[in-house]
mmCIF file as gemmi writes it, N, C-alpha and C atoms, coordinates in Angstrom:
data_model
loop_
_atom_site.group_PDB
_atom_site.id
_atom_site.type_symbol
_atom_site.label_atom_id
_atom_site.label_alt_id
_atom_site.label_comp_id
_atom_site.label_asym_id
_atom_site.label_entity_id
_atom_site.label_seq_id
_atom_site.pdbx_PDB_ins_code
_atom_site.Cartn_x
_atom_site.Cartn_y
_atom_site.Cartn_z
_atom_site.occupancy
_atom_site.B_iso_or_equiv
_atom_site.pdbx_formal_charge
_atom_site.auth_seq_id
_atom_site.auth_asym_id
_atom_site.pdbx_PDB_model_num
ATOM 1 N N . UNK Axp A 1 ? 0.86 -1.168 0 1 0 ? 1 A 1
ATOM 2 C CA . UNK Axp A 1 ? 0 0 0 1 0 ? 1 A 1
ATOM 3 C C . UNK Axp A 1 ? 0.904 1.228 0 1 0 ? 1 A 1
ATOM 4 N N . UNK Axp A 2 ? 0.554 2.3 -0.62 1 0 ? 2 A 1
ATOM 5 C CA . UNK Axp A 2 ? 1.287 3.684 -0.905 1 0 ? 2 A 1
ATOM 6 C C . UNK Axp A 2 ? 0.989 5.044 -0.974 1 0 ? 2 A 1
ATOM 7 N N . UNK Axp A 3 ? 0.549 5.7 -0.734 1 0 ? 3 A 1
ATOM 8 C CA . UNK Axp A 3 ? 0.235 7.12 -0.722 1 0 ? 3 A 1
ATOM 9 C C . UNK Axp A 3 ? -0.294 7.554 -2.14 1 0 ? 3 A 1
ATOM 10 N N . UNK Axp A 4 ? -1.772 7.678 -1.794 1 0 ? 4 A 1
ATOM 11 C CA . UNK Axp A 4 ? -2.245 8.611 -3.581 1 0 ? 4 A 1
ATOM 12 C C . UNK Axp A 4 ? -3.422 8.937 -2.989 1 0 ? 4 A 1
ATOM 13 N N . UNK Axp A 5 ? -3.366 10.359 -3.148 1 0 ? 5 A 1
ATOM 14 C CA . UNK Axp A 5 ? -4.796 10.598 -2.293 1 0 ? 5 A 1
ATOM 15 C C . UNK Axp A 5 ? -6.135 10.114 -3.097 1 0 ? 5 A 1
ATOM 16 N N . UNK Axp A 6 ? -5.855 10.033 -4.506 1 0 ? 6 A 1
ATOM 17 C CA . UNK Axp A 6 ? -6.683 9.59 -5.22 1 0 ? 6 A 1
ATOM 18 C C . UNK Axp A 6 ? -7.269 8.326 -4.945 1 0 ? 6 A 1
ATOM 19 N N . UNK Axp A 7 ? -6.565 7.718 -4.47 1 0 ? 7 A 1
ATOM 20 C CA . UNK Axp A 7 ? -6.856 6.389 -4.35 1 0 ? 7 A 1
ATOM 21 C C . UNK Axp A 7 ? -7.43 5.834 -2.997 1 0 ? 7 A 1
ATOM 22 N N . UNK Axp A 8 ? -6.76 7.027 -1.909 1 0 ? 8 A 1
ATOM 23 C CA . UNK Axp A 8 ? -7.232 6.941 -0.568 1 0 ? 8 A 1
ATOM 24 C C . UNK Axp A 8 ? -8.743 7.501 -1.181 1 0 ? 8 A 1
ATOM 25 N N . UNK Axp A 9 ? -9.705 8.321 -1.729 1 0 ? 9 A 1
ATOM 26 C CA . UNK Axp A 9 ? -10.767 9.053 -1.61 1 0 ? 9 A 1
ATOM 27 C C . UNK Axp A 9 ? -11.155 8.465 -2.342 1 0 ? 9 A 1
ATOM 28 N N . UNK Axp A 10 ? -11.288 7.608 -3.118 1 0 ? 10 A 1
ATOM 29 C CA . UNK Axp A 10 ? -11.752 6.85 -3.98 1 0 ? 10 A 1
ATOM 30 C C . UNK Axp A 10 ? -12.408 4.852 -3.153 1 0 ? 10 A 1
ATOM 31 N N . UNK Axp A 11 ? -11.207 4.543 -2.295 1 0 ? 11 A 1
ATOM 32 C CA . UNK Axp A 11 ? -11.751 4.082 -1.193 1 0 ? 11 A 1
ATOM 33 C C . UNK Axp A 11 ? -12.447 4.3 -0.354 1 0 ? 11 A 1
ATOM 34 N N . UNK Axp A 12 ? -12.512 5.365 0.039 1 0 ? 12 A 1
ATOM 35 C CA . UNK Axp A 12 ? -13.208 6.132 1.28 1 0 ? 12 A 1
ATOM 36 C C . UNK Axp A 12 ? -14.548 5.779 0.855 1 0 ? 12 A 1
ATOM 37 N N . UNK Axp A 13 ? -14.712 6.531 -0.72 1 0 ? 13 A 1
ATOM 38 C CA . UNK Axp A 13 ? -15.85 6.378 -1.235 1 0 ? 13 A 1
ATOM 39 C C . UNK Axp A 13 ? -16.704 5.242 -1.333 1 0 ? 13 A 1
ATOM 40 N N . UNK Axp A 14 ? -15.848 4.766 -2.183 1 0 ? 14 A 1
ATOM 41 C CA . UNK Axp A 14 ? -16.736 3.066 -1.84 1 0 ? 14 A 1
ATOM 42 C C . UNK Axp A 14 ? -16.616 2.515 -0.879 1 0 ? 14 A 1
ATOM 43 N N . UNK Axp A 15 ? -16.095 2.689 0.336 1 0 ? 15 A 1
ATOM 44 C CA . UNK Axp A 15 ? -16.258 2.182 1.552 1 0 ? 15 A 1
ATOM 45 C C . UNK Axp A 15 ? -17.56 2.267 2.236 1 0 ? 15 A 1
ATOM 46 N N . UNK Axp A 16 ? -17.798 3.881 1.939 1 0 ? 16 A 1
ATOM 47 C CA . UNK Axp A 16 ? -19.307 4.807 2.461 1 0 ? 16 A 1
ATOM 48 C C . UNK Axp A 16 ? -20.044 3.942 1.89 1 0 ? 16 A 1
ATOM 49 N N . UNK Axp A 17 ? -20.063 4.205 0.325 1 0 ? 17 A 1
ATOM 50 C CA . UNK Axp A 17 ? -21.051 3.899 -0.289 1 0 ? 17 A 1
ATOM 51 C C . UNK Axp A 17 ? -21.878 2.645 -0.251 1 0 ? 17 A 1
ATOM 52 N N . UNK Axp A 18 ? -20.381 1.278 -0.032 1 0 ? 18 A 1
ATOM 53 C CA . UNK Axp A 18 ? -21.468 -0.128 0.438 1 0 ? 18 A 1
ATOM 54 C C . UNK Axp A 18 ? -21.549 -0.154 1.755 1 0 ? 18 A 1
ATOM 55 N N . UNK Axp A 19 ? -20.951 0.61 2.595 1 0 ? 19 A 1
ATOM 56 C CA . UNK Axp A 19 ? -21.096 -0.05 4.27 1 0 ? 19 A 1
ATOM 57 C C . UNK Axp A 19 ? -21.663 0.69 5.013 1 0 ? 19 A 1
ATOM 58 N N . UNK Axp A 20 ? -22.204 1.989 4.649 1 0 ? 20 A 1
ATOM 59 C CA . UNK Axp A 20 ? -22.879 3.145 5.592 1 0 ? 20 A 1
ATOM 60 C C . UNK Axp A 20 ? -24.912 2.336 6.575 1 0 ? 20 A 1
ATOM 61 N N . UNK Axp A 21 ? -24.893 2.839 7.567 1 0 ? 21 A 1
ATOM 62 C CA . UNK Axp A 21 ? -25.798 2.13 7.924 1 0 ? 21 A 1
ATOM 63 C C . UNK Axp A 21 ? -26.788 3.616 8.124 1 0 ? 21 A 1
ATOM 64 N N . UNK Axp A 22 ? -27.004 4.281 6.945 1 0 ? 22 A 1
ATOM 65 C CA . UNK Axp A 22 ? -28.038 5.7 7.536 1 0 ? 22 A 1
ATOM 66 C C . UNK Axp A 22 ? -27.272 6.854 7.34 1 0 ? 22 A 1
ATOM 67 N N . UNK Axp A 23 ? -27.999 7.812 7.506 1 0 ? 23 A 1
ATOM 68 C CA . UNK Axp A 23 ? -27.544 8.945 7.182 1 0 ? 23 A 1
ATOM 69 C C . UNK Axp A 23 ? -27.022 9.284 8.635 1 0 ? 23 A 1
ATOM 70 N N . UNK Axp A 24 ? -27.25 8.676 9.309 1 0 ? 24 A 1
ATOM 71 C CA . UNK Axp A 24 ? -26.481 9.156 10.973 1 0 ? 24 A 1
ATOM 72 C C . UNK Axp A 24 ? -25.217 8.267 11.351 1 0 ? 24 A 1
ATOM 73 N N . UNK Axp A 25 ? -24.298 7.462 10.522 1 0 ? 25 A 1
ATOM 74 C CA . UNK Axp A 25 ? -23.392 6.701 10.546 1 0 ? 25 A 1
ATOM 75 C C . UNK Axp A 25 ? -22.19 6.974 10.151 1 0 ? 25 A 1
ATOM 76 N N . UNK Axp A 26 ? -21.289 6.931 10.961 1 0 ? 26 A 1
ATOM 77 C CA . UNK Axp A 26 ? -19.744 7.606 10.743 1 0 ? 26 A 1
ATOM 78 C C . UNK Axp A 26 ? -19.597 6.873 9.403 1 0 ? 26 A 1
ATOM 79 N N . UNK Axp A 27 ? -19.787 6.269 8.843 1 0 ? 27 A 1
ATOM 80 C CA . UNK Axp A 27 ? -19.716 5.976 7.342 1 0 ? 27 A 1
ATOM 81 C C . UNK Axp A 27 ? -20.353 7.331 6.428 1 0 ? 27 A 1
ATOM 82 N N . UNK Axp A 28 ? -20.949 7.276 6.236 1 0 ? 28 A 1
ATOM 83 C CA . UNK Axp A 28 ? -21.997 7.938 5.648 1 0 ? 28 A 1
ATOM 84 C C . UNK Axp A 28 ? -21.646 9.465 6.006 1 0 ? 28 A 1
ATOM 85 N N . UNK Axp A 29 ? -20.74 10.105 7.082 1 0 ? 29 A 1
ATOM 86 C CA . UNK Axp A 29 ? -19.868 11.176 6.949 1 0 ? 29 A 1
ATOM 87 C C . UNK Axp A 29 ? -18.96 11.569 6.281 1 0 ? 29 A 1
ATOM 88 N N . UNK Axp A 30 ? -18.154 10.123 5.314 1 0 ? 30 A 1
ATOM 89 C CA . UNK Axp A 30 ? -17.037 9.971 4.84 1 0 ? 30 A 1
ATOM 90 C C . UNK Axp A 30 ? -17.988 10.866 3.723 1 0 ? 30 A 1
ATOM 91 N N . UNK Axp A 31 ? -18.823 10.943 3.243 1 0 ? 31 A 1
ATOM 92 C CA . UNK Axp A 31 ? -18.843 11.438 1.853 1 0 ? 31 A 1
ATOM 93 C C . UNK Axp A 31 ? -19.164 13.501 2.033 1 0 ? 31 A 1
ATOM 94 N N . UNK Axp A 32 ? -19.465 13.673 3.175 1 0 ? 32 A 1
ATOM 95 C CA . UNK Axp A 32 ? -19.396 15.3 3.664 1 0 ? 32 A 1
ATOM 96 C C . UNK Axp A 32 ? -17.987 15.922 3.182 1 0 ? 32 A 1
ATOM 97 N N . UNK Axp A 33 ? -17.303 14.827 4.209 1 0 ? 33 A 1
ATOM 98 C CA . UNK Axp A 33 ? -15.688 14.855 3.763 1 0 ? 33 A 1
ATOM 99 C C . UNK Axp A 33 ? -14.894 15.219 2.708 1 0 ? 33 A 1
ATOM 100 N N . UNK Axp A 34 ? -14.913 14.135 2.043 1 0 ? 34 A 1
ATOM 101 C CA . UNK Axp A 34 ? -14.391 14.256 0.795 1 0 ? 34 A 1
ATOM 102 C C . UNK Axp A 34 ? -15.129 14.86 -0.514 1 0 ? 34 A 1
ATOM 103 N N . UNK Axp A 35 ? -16.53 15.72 -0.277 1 0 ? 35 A 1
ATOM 104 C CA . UNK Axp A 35 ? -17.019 16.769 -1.221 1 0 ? 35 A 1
ATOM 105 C C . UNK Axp A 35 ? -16.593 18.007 -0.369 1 0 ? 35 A 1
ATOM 106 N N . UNK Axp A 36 ? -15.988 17.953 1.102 1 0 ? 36 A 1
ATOM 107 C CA . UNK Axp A 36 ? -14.793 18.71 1.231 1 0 ? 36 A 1
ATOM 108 C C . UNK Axp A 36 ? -13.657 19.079 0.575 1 0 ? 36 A 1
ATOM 109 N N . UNK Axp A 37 ? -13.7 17.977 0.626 1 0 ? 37 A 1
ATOM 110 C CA . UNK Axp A 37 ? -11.691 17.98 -0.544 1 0 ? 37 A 1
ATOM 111 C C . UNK Axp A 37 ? -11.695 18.144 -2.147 1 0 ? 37 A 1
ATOM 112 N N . UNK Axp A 38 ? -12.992 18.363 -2.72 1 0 ? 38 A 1
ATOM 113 C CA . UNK Axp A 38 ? -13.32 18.421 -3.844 1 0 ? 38 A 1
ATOM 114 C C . UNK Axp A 38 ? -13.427 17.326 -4.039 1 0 ? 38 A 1
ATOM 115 N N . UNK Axp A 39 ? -13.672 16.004 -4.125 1 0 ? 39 A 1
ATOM 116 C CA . UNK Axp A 39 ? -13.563 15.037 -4.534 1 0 ? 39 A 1
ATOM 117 C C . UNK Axp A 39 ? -15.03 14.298 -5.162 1 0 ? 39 A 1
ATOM 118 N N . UNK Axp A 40 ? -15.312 13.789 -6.047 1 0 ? 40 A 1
ATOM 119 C CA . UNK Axp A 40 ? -16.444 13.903 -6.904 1 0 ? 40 A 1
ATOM 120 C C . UNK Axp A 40 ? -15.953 12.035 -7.696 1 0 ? 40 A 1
ATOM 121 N N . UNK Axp A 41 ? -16.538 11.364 -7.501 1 0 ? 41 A 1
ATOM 122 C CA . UNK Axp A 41 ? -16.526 10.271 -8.306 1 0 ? 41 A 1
ATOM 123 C C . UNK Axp A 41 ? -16.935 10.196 -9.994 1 0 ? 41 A 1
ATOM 124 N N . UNK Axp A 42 ? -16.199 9.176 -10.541 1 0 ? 42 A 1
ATOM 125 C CA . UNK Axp A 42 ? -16.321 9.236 -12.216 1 0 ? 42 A 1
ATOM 126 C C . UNK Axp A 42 ? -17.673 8.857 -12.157 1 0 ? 42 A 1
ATOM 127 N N . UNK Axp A 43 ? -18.745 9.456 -13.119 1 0 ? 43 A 1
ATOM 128 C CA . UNK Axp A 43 ? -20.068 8.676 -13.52 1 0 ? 43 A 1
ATOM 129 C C . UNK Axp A 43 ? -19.918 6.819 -13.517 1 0 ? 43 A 1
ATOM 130 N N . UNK Axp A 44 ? -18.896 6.306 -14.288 1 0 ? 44 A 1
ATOM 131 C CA . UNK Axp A 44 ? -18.677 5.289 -14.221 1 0 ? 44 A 1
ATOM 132 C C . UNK Axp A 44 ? -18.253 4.549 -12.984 1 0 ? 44 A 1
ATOM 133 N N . UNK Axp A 45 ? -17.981 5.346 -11.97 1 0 ? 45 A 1
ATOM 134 C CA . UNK Axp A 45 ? -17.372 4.412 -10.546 1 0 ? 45 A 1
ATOM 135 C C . UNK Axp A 45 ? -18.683 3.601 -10.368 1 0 ? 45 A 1
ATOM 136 N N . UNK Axp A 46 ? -17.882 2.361 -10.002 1 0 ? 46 A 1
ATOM 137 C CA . UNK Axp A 46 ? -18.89 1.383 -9.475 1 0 ? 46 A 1
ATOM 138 C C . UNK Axp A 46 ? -18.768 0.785 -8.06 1 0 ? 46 A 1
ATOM 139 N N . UNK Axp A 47 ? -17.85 1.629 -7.596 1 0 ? 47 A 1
ATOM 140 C CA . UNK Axp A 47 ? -17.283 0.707 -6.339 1 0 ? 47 A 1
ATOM 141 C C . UNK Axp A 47 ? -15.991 0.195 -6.448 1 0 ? 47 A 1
ATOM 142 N N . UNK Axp A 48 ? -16.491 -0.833 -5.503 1 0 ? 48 A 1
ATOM 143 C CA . UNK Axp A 48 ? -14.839 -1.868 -4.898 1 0 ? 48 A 1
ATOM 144 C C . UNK Axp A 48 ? -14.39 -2.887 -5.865 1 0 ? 48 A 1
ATOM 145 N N . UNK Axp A 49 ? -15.275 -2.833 -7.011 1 0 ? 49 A 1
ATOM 146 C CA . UNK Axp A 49 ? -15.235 -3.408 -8.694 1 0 ? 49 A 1
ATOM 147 C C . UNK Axp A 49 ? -14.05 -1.93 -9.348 1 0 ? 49 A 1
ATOM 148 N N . UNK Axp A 50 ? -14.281 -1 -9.219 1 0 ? 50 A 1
ATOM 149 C CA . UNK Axp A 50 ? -13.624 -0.031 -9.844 1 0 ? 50 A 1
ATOM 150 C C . UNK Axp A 50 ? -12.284 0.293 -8.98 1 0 ? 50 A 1
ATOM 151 N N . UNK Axp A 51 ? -11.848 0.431 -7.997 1 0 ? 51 A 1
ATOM 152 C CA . UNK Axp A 51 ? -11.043 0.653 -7.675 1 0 ? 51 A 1
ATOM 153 C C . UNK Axp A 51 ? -9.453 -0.236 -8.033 1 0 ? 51 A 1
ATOM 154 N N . UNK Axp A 52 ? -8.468 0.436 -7.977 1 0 ? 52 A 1
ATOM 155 C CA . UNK Axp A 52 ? -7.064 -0.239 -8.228 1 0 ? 52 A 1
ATOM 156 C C . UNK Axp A 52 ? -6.753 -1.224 -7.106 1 0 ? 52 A 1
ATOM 157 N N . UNK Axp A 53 ? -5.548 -1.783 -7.728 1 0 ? 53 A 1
ATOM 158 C CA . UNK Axp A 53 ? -5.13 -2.534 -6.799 1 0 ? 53 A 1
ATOM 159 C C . UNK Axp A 53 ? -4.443 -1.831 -5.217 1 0 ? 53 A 1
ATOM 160 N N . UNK Axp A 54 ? -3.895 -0.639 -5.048 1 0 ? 54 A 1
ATOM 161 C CA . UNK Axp A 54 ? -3.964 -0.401 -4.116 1 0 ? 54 A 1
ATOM 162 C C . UNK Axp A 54 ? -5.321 0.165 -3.021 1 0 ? 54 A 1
ATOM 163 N N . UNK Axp A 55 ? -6.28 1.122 -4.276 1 0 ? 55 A 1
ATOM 164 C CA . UNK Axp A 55 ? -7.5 1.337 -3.755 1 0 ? 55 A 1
ATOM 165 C C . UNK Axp A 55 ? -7.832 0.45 -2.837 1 0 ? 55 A 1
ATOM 166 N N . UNK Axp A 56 ? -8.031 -1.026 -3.727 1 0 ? 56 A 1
ATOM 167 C CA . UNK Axp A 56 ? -8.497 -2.056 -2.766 1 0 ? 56 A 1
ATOM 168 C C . UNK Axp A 56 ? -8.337 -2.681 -1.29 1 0 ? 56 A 1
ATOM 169 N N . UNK Axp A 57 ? -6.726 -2.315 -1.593 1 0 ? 57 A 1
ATOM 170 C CA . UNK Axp A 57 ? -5.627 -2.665 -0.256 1 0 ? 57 A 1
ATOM 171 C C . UNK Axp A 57 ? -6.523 -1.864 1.061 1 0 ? 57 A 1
ATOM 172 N N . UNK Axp A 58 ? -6.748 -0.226 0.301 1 0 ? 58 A 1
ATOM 173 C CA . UNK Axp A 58 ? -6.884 0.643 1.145 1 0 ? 58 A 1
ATOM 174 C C . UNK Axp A 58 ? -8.406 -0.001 1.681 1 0 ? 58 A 1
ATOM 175 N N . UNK Axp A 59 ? -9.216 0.249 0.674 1 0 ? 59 A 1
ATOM 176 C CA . UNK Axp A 59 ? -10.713 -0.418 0.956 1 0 ? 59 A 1
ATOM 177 C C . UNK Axp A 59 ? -10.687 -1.837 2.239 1 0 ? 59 A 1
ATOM 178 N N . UNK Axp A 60 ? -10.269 -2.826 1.759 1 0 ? 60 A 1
ATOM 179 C CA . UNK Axp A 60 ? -9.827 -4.01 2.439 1 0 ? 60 A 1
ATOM 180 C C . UNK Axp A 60 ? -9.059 -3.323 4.299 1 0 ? 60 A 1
ATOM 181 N N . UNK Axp A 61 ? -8.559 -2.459 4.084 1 0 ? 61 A 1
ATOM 182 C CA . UNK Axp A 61 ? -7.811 -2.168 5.685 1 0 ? 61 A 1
ATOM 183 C C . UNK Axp A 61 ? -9.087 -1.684 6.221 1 0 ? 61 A 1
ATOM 184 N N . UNK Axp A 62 ? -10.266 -0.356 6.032 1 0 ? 62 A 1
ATOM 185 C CA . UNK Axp A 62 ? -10.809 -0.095 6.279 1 0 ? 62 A 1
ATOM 186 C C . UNK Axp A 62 ? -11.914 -0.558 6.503 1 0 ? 62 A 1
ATOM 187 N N . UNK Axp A 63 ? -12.069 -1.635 5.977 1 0 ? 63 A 1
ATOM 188 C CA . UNK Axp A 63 ? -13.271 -2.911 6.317 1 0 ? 63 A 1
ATOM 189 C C . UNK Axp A 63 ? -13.016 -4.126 7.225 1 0 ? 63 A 1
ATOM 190 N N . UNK Axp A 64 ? -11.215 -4.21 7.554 1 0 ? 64 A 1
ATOM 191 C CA . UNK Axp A 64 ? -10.711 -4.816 8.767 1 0 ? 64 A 1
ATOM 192 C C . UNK Axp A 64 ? -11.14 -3.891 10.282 1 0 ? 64 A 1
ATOM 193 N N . UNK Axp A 65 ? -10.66 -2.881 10.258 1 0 ? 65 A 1
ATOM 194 C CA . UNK Axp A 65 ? -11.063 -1.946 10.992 1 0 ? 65 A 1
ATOM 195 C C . UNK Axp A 65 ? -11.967 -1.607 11.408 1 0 ? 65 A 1
């Protein structure tokens, strides 16, 4: 795993996106966040299907956690 913020916010994202339980769930904050940071997903993102191989790494730690 390696440093790309792209790839960290791109996890984040699909992290929210399949695991959030409500709009009142520290999941489901992650996306306040990162339309903080400008961060805006491709029309085409599909998730933890779309992400890279480190994305995933990142995705995968954050779903250990």
């Amino acid at each position: 795993m390696y440093f790309d913020r792209f790839d960290i916010c791109e996890a984040f994202y699909a992290f929210a996106m399949e695991q959030h339980n409500g709009q009142n769930s520290k999941e489901y904050a992650y996306f306040g966040r990162l339309k903080k940071l400008g961060f805006r997903p491709s029309p085409l993102f599909k998730g933890y299907e779309s992400l890279n191989e480190n994305g995933k790494e990142i995705y995968n730690n954050l779903k250990d956690n």
